[in-house]
C-alpha positions in Angstrom: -3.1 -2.7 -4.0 -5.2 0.0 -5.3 -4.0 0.4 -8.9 -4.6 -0.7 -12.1 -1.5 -2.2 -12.9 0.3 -1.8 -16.2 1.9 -4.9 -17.3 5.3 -5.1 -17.9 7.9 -7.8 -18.1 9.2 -9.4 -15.2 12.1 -8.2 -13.5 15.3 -11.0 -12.8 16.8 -9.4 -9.7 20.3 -11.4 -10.1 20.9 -8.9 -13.7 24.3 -7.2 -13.2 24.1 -4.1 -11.6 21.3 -4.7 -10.3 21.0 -3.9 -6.4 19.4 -7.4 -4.7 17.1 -5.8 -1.9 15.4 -2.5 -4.3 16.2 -4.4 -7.6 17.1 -0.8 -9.1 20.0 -0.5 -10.7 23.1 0.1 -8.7 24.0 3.7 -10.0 19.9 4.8 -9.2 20.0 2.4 -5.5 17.9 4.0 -3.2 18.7 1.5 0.0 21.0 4.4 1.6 17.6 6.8 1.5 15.6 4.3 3.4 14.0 5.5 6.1 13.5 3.3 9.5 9.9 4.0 10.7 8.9 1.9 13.4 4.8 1.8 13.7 2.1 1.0 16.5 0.6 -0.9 13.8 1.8 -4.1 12.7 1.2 -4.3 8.8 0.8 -7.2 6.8 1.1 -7.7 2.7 -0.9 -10.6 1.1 1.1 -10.1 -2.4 -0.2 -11.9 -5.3 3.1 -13.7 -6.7 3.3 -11.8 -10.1 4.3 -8.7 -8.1 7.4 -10.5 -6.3 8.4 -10.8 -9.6 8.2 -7.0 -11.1 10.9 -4.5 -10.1 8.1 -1.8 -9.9 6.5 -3.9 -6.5 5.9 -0.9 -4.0 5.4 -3.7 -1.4 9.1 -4.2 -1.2 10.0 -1.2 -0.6 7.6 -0.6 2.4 8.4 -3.5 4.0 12.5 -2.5 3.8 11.2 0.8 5.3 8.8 -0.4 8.0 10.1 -3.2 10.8 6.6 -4.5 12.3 5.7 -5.4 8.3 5.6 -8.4 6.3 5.3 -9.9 3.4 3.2 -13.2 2.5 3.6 -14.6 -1.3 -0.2 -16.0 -2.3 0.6 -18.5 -5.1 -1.2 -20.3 -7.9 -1.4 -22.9 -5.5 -3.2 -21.1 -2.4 -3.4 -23.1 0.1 -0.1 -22.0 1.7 -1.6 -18.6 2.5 -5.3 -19.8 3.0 -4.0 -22.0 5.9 -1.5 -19.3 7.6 -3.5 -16.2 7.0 -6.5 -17.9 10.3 -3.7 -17.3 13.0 -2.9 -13.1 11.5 -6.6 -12.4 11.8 -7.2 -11.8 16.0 -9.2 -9.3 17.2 -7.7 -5.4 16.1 -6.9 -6.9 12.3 -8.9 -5.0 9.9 -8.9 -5.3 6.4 -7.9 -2.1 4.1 -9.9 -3.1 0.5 -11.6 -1.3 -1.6 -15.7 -2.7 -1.3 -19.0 -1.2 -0.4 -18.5 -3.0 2.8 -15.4 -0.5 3.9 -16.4 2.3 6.7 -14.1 5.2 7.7 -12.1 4.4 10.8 -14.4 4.6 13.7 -11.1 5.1 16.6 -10.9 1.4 17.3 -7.8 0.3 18.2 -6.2 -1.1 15.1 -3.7 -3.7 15.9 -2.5 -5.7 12.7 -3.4 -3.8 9.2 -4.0 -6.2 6.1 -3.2 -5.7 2.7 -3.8 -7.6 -0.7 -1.0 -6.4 -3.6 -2.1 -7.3 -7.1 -4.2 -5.8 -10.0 -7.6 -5.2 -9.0 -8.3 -8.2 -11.2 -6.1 -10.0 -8.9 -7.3 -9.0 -5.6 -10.6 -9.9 -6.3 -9.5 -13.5 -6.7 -7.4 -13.6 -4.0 -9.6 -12.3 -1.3 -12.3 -14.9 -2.8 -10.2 -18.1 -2.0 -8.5 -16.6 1.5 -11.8 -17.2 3.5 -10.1 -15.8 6.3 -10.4 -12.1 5.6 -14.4 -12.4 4.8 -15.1 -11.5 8.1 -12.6 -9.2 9.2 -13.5 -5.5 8.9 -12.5 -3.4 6.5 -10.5 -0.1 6.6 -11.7 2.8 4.0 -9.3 5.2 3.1 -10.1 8.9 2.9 -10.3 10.5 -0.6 -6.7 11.2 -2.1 -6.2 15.1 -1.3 -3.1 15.3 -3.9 -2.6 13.6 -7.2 0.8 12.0 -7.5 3.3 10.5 -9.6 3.3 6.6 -9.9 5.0 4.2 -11.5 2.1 2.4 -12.6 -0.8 3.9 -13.9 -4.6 4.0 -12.2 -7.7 4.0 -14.2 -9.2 4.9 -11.2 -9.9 8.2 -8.7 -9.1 5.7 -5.5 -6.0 4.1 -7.3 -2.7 4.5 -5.0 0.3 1.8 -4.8 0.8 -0.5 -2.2 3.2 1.6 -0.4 1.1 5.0 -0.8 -1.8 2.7 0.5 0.4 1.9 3.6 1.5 5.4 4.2 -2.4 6.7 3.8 -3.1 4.0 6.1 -0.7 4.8 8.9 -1.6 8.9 8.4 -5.1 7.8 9.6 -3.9 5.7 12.5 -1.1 7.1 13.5 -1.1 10.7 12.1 0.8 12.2 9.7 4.4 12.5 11.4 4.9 9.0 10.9 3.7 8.7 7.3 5.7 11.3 6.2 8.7 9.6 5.6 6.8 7.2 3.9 5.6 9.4 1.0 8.9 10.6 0.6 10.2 7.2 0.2 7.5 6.9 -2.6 8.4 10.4 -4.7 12.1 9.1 -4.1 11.2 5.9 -5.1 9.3 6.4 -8.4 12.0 9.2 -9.3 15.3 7.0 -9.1 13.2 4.1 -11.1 12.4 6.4 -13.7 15.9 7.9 -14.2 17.4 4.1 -13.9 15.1 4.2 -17.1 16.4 7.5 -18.8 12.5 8.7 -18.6 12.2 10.8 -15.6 12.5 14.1 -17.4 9.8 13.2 -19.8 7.5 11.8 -17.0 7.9 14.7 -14.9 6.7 16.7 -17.5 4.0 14.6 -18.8 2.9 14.3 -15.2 3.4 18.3 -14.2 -0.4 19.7 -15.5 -2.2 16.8 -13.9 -0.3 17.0 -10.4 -1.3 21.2 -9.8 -3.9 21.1 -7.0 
């Protein structure tokens, strides 16, 4: 949710070899390393439907990972998600999107955690027509301590993934014992993509100067 994505072509799950719940392929699979980590916190993913599509989709993968979390497709068409999203927004649901209007977590209790997945591009548009979130409070993450390794890359100093995003998220709320396991499902994550793709040498290396703290 926080990245500038790099586009690239779509991804058709149903490929041979091709694993149908991480879309890696089946040699690189990373559904036997998938953690169960159950949360306080129920989360919720507003994905824009071009990331359903991309292999790359960090969303996914969290929601594999994380029982109380779900995903909900926002089409071209968005009424579908503009009419359900009224009855996820109760009292505790806070908003966690980058804006002026964000404010470091105060202690309140947070009861459902909302997230829009797209380019920034994207989210803009899609928190414009879902009327619904205007008025719910927004989360602000603190600054990223350690660079990473992505699978996209950001333009910008607050760019993380969805599922980073999530485990940040949960850190804050929940403390760091339970995101753990989440940003160790990322690192795993962007590694096994990137040797599905004969590139994770080359990346690690490209990638080593700018990750020293």
């Amino acid at each position: 949710m926080y990245e500038r994505r790099v586009v690239r072509s779509l991804t058709n799950k149903t490929l041979p070899g091709r694993c149908q719940r991480c879309w890696i392929l089946d040699a690189f699979c990373i559904c036997p390393s998938l953690p169960t980590v159950v949360t306080r916190t129920e989360v919720l993913v507003v994905r824009h439907e071009r990331e359903s599509w991309k292999s790359t989709g960090t969303a996914r993968i969290a929601a594999l990972a994380l029982p109380h979390a779900r995903l909900m497709d926002f089409r071209e068409n968005a009424e579908p998600a503009r009419s359900e999203l009224p009855a996820e927004v109760g009292p505790g649901t806070f908003l966690l999107f980058p804006s002026d209007q964000a404010a470091p977590w105060d202690g309140s209790v947070v009861k459902k955690l909302v997230l829009l997945d797209g380019t920034w591009r994207q989210v803009r548009r899609m928190y414009t027509k879902l009327p619904a979130l205007h008025a719910v409070p927004k989360l602000a993450l603190p600054e990223k301590a350690l660079k990473v390794l992505r699978l996209r890359d950001s333009k910008f100093e607050a760019g993380r993934s969805t599922l980073e995003a999530i485990a940040e998220a949960l850190a804050l709320l929940e403390g760091e014992s339970v995101a753990a396991p989440l940003h160790a499902l990322h690192a795993e994550y962007v590694e096994r993509v990137f040797r599905a793709r004969g590139v994770w040498d080359q990346k690690k290396a490209d990638a080593a100067p700018l990750l020293v703290d």
